[in-house]
C-alpha positions as CSV (number, residue, x, y, z in Angstrom):
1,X,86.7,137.3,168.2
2,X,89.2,134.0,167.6
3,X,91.4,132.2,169.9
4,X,94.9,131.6,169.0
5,X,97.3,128.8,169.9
6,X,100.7,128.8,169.2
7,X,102.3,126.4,168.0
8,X,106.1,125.0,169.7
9,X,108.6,127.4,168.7
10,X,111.5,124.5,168.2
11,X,111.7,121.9,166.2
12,X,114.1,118.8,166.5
13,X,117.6,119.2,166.4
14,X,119.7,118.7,163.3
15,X,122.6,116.4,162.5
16,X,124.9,118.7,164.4
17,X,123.2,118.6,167.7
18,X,121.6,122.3,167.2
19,X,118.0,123.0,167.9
20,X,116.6,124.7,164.9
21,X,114.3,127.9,165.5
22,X,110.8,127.8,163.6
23,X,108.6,130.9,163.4
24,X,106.2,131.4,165.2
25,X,102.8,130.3,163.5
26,X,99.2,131.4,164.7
27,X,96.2,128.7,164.2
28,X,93.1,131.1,164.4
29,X,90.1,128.9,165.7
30,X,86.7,130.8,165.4
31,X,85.1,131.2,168.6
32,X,81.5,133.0,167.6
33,X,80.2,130.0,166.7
34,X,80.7,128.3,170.0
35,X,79.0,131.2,171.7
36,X,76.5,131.7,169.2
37,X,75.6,127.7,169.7
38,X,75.8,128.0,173.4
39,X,73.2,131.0,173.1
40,X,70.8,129.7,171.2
41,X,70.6,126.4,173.3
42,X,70.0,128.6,176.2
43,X,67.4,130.4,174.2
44,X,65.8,127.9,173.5
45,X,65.5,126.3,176.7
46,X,64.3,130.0,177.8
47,X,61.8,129.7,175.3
48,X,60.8,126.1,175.3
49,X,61.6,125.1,178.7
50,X,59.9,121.4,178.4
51,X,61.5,120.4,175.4
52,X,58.7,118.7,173.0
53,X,56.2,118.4,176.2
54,X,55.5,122.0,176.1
55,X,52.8,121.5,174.3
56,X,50.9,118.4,175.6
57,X,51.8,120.0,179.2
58,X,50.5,123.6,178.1
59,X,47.3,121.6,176.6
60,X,46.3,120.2,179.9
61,X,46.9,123.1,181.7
62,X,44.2,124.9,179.3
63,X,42.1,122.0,179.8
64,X,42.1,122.0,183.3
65,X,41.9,125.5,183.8
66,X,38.2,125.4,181.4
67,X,37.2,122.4,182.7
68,X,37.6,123.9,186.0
69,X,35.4,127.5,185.0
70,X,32.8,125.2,184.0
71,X,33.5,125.8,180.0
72,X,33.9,122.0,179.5
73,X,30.9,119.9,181.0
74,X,32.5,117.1,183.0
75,X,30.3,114.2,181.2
76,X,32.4,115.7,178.0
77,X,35.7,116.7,178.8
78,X,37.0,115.9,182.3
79,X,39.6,117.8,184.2
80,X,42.7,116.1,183.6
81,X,42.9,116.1,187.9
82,X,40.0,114.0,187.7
83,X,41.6,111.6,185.1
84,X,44.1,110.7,187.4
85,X,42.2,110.2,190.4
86,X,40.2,108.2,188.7
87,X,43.3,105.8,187.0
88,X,44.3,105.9,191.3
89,X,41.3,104.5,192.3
90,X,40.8,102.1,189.5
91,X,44.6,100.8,190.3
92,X,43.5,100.5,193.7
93,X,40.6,98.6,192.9
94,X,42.8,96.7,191.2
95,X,41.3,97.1,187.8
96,X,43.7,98.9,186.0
97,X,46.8,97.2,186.6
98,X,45.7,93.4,185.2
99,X,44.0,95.2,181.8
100,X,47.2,96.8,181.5
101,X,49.6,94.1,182.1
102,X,47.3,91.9,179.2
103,X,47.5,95.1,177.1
104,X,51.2,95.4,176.7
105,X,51.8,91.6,176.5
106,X,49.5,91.6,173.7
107,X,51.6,94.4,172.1
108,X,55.0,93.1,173.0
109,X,54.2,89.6,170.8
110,X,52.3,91.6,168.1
111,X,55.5,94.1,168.0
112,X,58.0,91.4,168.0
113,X,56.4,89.2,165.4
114,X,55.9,92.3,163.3
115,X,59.0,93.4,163.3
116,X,60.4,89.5,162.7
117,X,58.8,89.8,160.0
118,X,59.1,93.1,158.5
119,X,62.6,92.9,159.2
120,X,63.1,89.7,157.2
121,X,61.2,90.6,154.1
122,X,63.0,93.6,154.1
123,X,66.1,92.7,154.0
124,X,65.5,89.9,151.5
125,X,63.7,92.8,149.4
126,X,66.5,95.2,149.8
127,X,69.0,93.0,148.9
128,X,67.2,90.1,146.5
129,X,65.7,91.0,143.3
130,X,63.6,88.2,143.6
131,X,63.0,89.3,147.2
132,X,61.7,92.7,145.9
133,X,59.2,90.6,143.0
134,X,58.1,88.0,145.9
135,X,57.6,90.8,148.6
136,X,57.5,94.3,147.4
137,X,53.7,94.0,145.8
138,X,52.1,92.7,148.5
139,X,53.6,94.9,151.2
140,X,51.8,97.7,149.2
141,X,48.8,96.1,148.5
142,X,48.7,95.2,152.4
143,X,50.0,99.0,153.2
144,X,46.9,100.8,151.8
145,X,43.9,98.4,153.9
146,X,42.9,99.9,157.2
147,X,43.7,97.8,159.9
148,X,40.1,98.0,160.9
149,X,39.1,96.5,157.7
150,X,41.5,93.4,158.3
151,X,39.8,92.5,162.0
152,X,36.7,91.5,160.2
153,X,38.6,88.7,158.2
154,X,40.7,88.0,161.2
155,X,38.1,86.9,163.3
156,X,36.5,84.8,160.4
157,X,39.9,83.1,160.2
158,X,40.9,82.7,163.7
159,X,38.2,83.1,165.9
160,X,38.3,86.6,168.5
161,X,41.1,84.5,170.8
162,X,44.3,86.5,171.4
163,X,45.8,85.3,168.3
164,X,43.5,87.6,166.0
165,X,44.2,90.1,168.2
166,X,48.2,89.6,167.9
167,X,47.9,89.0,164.4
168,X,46.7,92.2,164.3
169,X,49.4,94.2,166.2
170,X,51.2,92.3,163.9
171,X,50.0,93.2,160.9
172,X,50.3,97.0,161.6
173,X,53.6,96.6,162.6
174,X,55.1,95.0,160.1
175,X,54.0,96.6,156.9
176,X,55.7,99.8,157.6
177,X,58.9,98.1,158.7
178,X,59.0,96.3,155.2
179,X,58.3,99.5,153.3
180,X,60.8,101.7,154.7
181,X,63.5,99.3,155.4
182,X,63.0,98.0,152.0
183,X,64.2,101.5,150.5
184,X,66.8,102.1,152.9
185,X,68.7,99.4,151.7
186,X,68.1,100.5,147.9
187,X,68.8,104.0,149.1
188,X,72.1,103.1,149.7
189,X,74.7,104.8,147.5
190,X,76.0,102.7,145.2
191,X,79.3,104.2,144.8
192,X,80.6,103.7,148.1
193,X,79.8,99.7,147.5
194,X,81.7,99.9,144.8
195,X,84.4,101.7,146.2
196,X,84.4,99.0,149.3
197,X,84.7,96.0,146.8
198,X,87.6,97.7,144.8
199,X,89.4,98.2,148.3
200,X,89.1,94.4,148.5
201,X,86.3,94.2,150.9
202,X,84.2,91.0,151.0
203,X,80.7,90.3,151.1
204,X,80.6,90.4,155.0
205,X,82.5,93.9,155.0
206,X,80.2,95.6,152.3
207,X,77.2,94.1,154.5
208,X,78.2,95.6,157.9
209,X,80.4,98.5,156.8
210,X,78.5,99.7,154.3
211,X,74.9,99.2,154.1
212,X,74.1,98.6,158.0
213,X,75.2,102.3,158.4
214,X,73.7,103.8,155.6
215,X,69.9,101.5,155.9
216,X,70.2,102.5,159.8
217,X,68.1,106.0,159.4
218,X,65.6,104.5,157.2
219,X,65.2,101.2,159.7
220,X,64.6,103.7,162.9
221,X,62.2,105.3,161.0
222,X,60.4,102.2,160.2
223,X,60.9,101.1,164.0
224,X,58.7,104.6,164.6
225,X,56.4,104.1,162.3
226,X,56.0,100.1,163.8
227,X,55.8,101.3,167.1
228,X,52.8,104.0,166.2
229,X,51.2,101.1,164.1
230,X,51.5,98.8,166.9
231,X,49.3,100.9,169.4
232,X,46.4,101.6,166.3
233,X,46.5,97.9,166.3
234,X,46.1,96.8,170.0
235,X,43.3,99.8,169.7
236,X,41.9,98.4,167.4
237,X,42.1,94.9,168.6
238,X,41.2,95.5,171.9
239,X,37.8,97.4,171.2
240,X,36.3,94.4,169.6
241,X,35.4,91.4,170.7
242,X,37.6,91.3,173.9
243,X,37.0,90.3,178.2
244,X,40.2,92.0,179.5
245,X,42.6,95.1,178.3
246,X,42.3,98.8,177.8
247,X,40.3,98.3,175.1
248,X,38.2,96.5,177.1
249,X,38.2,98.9,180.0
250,X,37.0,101.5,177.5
251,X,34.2,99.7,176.6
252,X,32.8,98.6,179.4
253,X,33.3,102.5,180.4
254,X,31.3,103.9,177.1
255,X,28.4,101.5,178.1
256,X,27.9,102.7,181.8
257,X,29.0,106.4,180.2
258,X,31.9,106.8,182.9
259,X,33.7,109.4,180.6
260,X,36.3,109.6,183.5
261,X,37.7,105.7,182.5
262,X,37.0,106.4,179.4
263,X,39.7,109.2,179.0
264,X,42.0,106.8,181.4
265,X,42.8,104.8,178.6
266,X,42.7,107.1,176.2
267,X,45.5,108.9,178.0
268,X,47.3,105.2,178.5
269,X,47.5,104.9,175.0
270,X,48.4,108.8,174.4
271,X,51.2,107.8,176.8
272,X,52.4,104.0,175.1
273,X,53.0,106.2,171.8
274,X,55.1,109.2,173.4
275,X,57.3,106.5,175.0
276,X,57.4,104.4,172.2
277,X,59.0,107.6,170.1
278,X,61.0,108.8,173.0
279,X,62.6,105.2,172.7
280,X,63.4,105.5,168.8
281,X,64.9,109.3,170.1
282,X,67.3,107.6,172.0
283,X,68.2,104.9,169.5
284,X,68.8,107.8,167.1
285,X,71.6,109.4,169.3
286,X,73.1,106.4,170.2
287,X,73.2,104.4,166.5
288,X,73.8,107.7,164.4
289,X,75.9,110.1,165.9
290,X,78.4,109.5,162.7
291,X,76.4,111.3,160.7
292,X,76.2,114.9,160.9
293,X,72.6,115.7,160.7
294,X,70.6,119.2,160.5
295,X,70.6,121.3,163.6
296,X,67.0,123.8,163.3
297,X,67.6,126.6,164.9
């Protein structure tokens, strides 16, 4: 089926004052794909009702339903109802909410001096060729060593204060940013800078018309990847060597075998990633919606 509009049947008048008659002319507008769009968004929503937490919710109602039958020993696998009682009581103890408050400082300064960083180099590497032969080596040297293999070295340098433990966060956030920011700039067509500078456009214009727009996808995707890196890294840091912070918590739970606390921060963490993609999500409708993307159906 198509809707048609028609179009205005006169047209101004001519030199003698008389309004000349145009045919009439139909515009045929296709309508099946607006229905078809609107019925596959409700199927979908039929079929996947919680979006991407259909999954992780289906999961723990699985989980809770086994652990409940008695197919998953509670010293193993807790009831995810028993999780959160037990992250209730240990925020009313008030245990949980100063570990967590020194967890997400420590990540915050890690993320931000990461991403300083990473942001930097990359630019200076996107844009420099000296940039790239300064930067680009290292960043791929540094891109292939575990961040558990650093944390050693890190606490001969610096001690086990926070700033190891920073440096750390740091170090897994910033690598990725480099990497992908770094070919998001050279990904940019070179045509269309060309075709801005023969238009007349300056240096500035070229920068933010031009390659801003067209390095945006590849920086959110390094902002993801920064974000994940970020939380292995406060893991990481927070497991060794530490008095206060999730990692701690954990610890001091696997030593006393409270599997309960355990899982507590384990699901804390689980929960510091989801939001820290949900976040790049966002970004991504609001910076790109220019540029048509893929719609999966």
């Amino acid at each position: 089926m198509t809707d048609t509009s028609l179009l205005p049947t006169t047209a101004p008048p001519d030199a003698e004052g008389v309004a000349v008659s145009r045919p009439r002319r139909e515009v045929f507008v296709p309508a099946d794909n607006r229905r078809q769009s609107s019925l596959r968004t409700w199927y979908h929503r039929l079929r996947w009702p919680l979006g991407i937490y259909t999954t992780p919710v289906v999961i723990i109602i699985g989980w809770e339903l086994l652990a409940r039958i008695g197919v998953l020993p509670p010293a193993y696998a807790p009831a995810p109802t028993d999780i959160i009682h037990a992250a209730a009581q240990l925020w009313q103890d008030g245990t949980l909410a100063p570990d967590l408050a020194i967890s997400l400082q420590r990540a915050g300064i890690g993320l931000a001096l990461g991403l300083s960083i990473g942001i930097v180099t990359g630019v200076l590497g996107g844009v420099l060729r000296s940039g790239e032969y300064l930067f680009n080596g290292l960043a791929q040297i540094l891109n292939t060593v575990p961040l558990l293999a650093v944390l050693p070295l890190m606490i001969v340098w610096f001690g086990i204060d926070e700033l190891t433990k920073v440096l750390l966060i740091a170090f897994g956030a910033g690598v990725p940013m480099y990497l992908n920011l770094f070919a998001a700039i050279r990904g940019v067509d070179q045509r269309l800078i060309e075709m801005a500078r023969t238009t007349g456009a300056g240096a500035w214009r070229v920068v933010t018309r031009v390659m801003v727009p067209g390095a945006l996808p590849g920086f959110l995707v390094g902002l993801r990847f920064s974000l994940a890196y970020s939380v292995l890294g406060l893991v990481a840091a927070e497991t060794v060597n530490a008095n206060e912070g999730l990692g701690f918590l954990i610890t001091q739970a696997q030593t006393y075998l409270q599997t309960n606390t355990v899982f507590v921060g384990l699901v804390i963490y689980s929960v510091l990633g989801l939001i820290a993609d949900q976040v790049v999500r966002i970004l991504e409708r609001v910076l790109l919606r220019w540029r048509p993307s893929y719609e999966a159906t």
